[in-house]
C-alpha positions in Angstrom: 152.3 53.8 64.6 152.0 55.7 60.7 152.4 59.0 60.8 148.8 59.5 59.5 148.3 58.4 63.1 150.0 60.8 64.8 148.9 63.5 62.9 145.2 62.7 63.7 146.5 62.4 68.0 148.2 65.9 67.4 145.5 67.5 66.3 142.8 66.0 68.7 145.3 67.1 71.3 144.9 70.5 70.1 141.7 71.0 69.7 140.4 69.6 73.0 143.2 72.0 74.4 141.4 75.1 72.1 138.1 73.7 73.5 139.2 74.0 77.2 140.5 77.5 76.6 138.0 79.1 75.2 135.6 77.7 77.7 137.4 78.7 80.7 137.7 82.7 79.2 134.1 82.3 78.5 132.9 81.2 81.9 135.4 83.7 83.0 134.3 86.8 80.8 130.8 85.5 81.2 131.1 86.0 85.3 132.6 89.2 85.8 130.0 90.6 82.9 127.3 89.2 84.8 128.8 90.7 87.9 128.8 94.4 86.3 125.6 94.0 84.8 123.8 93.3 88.2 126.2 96.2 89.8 125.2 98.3 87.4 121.5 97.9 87.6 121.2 98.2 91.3 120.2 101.7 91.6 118.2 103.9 94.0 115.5 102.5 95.8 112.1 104.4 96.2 109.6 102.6 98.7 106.1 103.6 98.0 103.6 105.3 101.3 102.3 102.2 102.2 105.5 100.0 102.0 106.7 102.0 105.1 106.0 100.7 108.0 104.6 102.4 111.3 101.4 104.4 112.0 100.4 107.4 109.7 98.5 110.1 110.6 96.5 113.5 108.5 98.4 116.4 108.5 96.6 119.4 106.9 98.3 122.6 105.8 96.3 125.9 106.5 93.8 126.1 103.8 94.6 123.4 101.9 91.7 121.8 100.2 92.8 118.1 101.6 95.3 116.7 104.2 98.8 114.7 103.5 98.9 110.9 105.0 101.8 111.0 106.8 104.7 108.7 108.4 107.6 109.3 110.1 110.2 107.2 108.9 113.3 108.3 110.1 114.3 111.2 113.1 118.4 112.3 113.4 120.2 115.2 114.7 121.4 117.6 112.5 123.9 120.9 113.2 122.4 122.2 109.7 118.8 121.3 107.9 117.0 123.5 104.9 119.4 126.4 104.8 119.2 126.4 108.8 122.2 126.5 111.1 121.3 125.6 115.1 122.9 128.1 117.4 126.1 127.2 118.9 124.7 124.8 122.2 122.1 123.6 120.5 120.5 120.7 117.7 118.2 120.7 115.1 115.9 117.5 115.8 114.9 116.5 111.7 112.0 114.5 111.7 111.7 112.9 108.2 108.0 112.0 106.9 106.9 110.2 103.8 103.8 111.6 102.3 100.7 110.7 99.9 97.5 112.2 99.2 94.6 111.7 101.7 92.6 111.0 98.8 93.5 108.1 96.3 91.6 110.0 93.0 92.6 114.1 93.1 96.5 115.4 94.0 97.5 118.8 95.1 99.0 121.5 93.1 100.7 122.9 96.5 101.4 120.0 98.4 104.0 121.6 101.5 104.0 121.8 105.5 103.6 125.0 107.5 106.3 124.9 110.3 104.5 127.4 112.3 101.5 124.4 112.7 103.7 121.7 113.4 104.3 120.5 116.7 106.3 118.0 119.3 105.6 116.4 122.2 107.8 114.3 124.3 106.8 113.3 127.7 103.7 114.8 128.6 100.2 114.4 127.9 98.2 116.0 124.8 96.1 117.8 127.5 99.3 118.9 129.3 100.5 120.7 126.4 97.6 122.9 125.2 97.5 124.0 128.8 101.2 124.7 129.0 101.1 126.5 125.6 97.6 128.6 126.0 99.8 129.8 129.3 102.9 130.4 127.1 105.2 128.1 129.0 106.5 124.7 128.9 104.4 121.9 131.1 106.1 120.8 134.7 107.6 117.5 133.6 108.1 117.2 129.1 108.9 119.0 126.2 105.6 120.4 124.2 106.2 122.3 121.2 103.9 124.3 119.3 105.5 125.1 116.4 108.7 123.7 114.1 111.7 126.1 113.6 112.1 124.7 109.8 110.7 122.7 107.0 112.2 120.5 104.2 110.6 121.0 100.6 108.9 117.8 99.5 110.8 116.1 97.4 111.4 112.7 96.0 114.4 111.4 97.9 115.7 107.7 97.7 115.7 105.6 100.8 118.2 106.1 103.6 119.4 109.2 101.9 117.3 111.3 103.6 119.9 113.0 106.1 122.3 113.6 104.1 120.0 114.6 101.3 120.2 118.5 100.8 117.1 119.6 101.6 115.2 122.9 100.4 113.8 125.2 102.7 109.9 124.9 102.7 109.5 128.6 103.1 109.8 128.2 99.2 105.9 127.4 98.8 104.5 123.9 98.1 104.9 121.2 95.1 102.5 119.1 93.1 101.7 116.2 94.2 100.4 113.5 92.2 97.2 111.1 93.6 98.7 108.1 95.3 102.6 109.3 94.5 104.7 109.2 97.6 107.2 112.0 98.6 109.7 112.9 101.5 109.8 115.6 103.3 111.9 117.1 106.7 110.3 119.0 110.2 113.4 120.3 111.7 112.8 121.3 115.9 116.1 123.4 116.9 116.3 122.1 120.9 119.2 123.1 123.4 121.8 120.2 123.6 120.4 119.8 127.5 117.1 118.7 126.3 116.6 115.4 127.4 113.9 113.7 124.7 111.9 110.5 126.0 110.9 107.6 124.4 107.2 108.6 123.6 108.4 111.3 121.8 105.5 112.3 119.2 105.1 114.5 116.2 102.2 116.5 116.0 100.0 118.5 113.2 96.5 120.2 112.3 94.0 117.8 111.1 91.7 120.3 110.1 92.7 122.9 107.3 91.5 126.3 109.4 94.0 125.2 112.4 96.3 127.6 112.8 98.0 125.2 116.1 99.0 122.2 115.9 96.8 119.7 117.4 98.5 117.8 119.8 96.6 114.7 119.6 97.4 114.2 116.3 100.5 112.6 116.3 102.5 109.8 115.3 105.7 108.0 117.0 108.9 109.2 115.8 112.2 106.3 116.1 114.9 106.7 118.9 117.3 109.1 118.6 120.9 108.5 118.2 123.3 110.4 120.6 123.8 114.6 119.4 127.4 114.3 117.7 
C-alpha cells in the first residue's frame, strides 16, 4: 500500500473519530441544557376560580356593594394563622377559600371577609344552630359557630402554598379585586383540641350585604381534616 494511501486511511480515521466526539458532547450538553431549561421554567402554579373544583357559594361582606364566589379548597390545623397564636389546649381550624367576583363585568376596590360574620357548622342542622346561638349556647349534639376568631388578607398565593403561606391579618381592611381575577384567602376557627369535628363539617357566611350573622344555610363543604399535630 503507497503511502498516499495511508495517509488518506489516517485521516478518515480521524475525522470519523472528531465526528463521534463532537456528537456525543453535543447530545450530552444538548440533554442536561434541555433539562435546566424545563427546571427552570417550571414555576408557580396559579389555578383560576373555576379550575377548582367543589361547590362555591356567595359570601357578602357587610355593606359591600356585591358578594365574593367562594370555594373552599383546602382546611388544616394551624398553632399560629394571621398574626394569631391558639391558646395553649387548643387549634386554629384555617379554612382556605379561593375567591372571584360575583359579577363577571365590575371588581371591588375592598374586596375582604368580616370574621365576626363568618360561621361553622359541623354536625348539626342549619335550624339547630340559629336556635342554639339566638339562646347563646351550643346545640345538644354539633359544633355551630357564629363567628371566626381570624381572617387571612386576600392575596394571590400559588397552589398548595397556602399553609405555609404567611398570611396577613384581615383586620387590615380589604384589597382590590379585579372582575373575574381569582384570589386566596384564610377563615381561621380557634377550637379546643377536645373538639371532635365531623365529616359534614360546613363553612358558613352572609349572603346578603346588611347581615350582620352569618347565615347558616349558606355554606359549602370543607375537606377532611388531618389529625391536630
Amino acid at each position: 500500500m503507497s503511502v498516499r494511501s495511508l495517509s488518506v486511511l489516517a485521516l478518515g480515521s480521524l475525522l470519523a473519530l472528531a465526528a463521534c466526539s463532537g456528537g456525543g458532547d453535543g447530545d450530552s450538553s444538548g440533554g442536561k441544557s434541555a433539562s435546566e431549561s424545563s427546571s427552570s421554567s417550571a414555576g408557580p402554579k396559579y389555578t383560576e376560580f373555576a379550575d377548582f373544583p367543589g361547590e362555591e357559594i356567595v359570601a357578602v361582606d357587610l355593606a359591600a356593594p356585591m358578594g365574593l364566589r367562594t370555594k373552599v379548597v383546602d382546611a388544616a390545623w394551624q398553632t399560629e394563622l394571621a398574626d394569631s397564636t391558639a391558646q395553649a389546649g387548643n387549634h386554629i381550624l384555617a379554612v382556605y377559600v379561593a375567591v372571584n367576583t360575583e359579577l363577571d363585568d365590575r371588581g371591588l376596590d375592598d374586596a375582604k371577609f368580616h370574621a365576626l360574620t363568618l360561621g361553622l357548622r359541623s354536625g348539626a342542622s342549619a335550624q339547630d344552630c340559629e336556635k342554639a346561638l339566638n339562646g347563646n349556647q351550643q346545640p345538644e349534639n354539633g359544633i355551630c359557630l357564629g363567628n371566626a376568631s381570624v381572617t387571612g388578607q386576600l392575596e394571590k398565593v400559588a397552589d398548595d402554598q397556602w399553609r405555609e403561606h404567611d398570611w396577613h391579618n384581615g383586620d387590615g381592611g380589604g384589597v382590590p379585586l379585579e372582575p373575574g381575577q381569582t384570589l386566596i384567602g384564610v377563615i381561621g376557627f380557634e377550637l379546643p383540641d377536645s373538639t371532635e369535628i365531623a365529616d359534614d363539617t360546613v363553612f358558613c357566611a352572609p349572603r346578603e350585604n346588611d347581615a350582620i350573622f352569618t347565615d347558616h344555610e349558606n355554606c359549602v363543604a370543607i375537606p377532611k381534616l388531618d389529625a391536630r399535630s
